[in-house]
C-alpha positions in Angstrom: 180.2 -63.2 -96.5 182.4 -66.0 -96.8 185.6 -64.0 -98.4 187.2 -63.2 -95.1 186.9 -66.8 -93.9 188.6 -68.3 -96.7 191.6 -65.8 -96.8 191.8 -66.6 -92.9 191.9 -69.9 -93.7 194.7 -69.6 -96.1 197.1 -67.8 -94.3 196.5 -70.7 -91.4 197.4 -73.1 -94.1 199.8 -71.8 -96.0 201.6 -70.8 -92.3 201.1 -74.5 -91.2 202.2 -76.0 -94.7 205.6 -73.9 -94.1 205.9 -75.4 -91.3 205.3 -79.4 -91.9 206.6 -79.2 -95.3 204.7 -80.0 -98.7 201.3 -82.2 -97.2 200.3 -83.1 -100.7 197.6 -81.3 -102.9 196.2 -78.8 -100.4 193.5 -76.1 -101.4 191.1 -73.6 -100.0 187.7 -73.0 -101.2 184.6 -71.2 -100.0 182.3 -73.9 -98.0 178.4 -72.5 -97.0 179.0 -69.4 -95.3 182.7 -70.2 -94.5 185.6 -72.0 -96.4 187.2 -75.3 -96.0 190.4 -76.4 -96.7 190.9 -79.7 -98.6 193.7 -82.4 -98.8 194.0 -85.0 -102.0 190.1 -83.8 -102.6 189.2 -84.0 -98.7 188.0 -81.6 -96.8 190.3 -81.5 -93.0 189.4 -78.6 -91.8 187.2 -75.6 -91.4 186.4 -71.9 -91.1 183.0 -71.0 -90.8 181.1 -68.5 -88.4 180.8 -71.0 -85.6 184.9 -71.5 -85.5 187.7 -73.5 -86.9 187.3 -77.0 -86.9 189.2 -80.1 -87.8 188.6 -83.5 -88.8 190.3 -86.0 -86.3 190.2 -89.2 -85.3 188.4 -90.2 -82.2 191.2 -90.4 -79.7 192.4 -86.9 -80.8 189.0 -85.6 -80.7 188.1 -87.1 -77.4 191.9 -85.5 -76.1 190.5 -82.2 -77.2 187.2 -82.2 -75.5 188.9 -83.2 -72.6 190.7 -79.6 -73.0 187.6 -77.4 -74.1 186.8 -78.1 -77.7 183.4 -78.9 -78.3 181.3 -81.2 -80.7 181.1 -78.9 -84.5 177.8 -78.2 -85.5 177.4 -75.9 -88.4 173.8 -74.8 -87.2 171.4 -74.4 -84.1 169.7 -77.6 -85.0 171.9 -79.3 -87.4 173.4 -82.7 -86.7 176.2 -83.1 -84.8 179.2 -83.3 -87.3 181.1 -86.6 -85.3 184.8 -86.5 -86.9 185.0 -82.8 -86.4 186.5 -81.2 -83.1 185.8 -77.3 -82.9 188.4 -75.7 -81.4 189.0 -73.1 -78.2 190.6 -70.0 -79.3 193.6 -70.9 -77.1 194.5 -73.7 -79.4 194.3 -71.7 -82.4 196.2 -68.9 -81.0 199.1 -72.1 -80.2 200.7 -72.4 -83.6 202.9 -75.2 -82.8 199.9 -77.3 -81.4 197.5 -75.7 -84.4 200.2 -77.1 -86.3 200.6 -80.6 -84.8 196.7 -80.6 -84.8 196.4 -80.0 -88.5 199.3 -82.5 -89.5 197.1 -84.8 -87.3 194.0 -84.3 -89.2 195.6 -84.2 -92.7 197.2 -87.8 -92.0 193.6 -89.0 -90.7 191.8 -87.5 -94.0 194.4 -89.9 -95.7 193.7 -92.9 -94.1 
């Protein structure tokens, strides 16, 4: 069931948002068997059984697969979702670098 993911996912954006100030038209919404959060339309980042995962660009991905995240893929034999990093628990459990990271990704969604 999805419900759980999406209010996760809230409470990680709304305690991010309070932290980097208004980011622009952010919103949460349920996404296959997880939810994603969106920016100006875009999705940035998600929550889904496999883990949280953000869209980055490819020096910020490659930085974080240096440090344990790994490639997101949403199923066993699904493609390989390339602007995405999947995160290690110890970065999500880092607020300031969660935060940094998702300020990161919302600017690259922008672009």
């Amino acid at each position: 069931m999805a419900e759980p993911y999406l209010s996760d996912l809230k409470t990680i954006v709304e305690q991010a948002c309070g932290r980097l100030g208004p980011a622009g038209d952010i919103s949460c919404r349920h996404f296959f068997a997880g939810a994603a959060a969106y920016v100006d339309g875009w999705i940035f980042m998600t929550l889904t059984p496999v883990g949280l995962a953000l869209k980055l660009g490819e020096e910020d991905r490659a930085r974080l697969f240096r440090r344990g995240a790994e490639p997101l893929r949403y199923f066993p034999k699904a493609p390989v979702k390339k602007a995405y990093a999947l995160l290690p628990a110890r970065k999500i459990d880092d607020f300031d670098d969660l935060n940094d990271l998702i300020a990161r990704s919302i600017d690259f969604v922008r672009k």
